[in-house]
C-alpha positions in Angstrom: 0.0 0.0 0.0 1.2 3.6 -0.5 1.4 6.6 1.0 -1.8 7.4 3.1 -1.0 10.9 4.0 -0.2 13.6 1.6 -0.2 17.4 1.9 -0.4 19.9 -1.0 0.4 23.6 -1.7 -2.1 26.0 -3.1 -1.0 29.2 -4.1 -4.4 31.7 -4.3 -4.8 35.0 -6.4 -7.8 36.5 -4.9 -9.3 38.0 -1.7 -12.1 35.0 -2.0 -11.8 31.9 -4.0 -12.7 28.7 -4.5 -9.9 26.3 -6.0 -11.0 22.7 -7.5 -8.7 19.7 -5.6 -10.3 16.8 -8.2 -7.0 16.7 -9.7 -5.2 16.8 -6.5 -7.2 14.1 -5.1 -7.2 11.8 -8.0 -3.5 11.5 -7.9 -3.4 10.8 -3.3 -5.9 7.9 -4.5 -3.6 7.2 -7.5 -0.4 6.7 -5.1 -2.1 5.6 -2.2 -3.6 2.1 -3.8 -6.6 2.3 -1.6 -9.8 0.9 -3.8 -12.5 0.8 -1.0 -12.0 3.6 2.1 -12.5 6.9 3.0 -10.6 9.9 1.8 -10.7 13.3 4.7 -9.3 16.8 3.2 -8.3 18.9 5.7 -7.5 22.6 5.9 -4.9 24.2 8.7 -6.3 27.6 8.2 -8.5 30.0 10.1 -9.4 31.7 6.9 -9.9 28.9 4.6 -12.1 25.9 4.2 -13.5 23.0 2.4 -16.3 22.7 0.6 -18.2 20.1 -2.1 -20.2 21.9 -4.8 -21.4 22.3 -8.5 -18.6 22.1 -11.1 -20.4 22.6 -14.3 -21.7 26.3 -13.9 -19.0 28.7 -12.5 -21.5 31.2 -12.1 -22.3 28.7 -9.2 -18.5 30.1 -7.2 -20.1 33.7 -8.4 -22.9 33.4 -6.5 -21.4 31.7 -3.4 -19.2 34.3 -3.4 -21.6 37.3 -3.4 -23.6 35.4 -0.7 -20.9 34.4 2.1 -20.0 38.4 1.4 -23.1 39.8 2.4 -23.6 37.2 5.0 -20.6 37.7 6.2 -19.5 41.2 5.0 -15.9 42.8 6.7 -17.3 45.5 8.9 -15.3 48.7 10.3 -16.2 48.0 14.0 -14.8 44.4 13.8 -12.3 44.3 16.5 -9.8 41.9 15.3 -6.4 43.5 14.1 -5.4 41.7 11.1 -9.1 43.1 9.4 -9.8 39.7 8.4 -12.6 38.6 10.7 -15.4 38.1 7.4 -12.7 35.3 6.9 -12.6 33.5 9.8 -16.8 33.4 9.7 -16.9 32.4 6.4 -14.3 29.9 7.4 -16.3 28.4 10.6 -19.3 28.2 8.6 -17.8 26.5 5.6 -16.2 24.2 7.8 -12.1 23.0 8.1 -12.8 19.6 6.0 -14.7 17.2 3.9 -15.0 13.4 4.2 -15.4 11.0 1.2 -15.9 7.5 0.7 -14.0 5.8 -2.2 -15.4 3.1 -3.7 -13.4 1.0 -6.5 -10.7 3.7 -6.4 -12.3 6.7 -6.7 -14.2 9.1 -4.3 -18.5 9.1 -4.5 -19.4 12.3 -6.1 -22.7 13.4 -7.3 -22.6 13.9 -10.9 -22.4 18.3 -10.7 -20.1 17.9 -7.5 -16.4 18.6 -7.1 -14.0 19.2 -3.9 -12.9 22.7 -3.5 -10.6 24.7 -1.7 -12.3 27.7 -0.4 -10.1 30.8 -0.2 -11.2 33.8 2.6 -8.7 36.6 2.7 -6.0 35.5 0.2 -4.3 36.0 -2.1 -1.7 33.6 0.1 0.0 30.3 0.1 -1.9 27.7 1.5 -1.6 23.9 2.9 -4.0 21.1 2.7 -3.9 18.0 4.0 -5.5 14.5 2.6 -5.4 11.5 4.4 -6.7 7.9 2.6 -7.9 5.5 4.8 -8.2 1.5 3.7 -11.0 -0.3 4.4 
């Protein structure tokens, strides 16, 4: 069996974004050798997430990007001193990670659906973490 734990650099150009890991994760299942499990993607940041959503219409990142803004818009009286707490809401709401189950070597995924990287108050360098586990 190979390699179960693999971690990934994403390098983001916008203030909000929302980065596709298909790729990313086709190639840990690739290496890994795992057929039936479950796959967890994980992001270390307080201003990032993971999310599952549409693939097909981009206007789809558009509009989740319009809506976690006036959600969660960045306003003046926010005390935090890096000016970034929008970020860390959209963050706790979007949540830190995903779980999958793969099932003859690949991950279920409706047929719209992909695994994104969600960026909050980029552009920045960022990590993610996926672990594969057999069984």
């Amino acid at each position: 069996m190979g390699k179960t734990l693999h971690t990934f650099t994403i390098l983001t150009n916008d203030k909000q974004s929302f980065t596709n890991l298909d790729g990313y994760l086709d190639e840990v299942l690739s290496d890994s050798g795992v057929k039936d499990g479950v796959i967890v993607v994980f992001c270390p940041h307080t201003t990032g997430a993971i999310t599952i959503n549409e693939n097909a219409d981009p206007d789809v990142k558009t509009d989740l990007k319009r809506g976690l803004d006036e959600a969660f818009p960045n306003k003046p009286e926010y005390i935090h001193m890096e000016g970034n707490s929008d970020g860390h809401m959209k963050s706790s709401v979007v949540g830190a990670s995903e779980t999958l189950i793969i099932t003859d070597g690949r991950p279920i995924l409706g047929t719209w659906q992909s695994v994104y990287f969600c960026e909050f108050d980029g552009p920045r360098t960022r990590t993610v973490h996926v672990k594969v586990l057999d069984g």
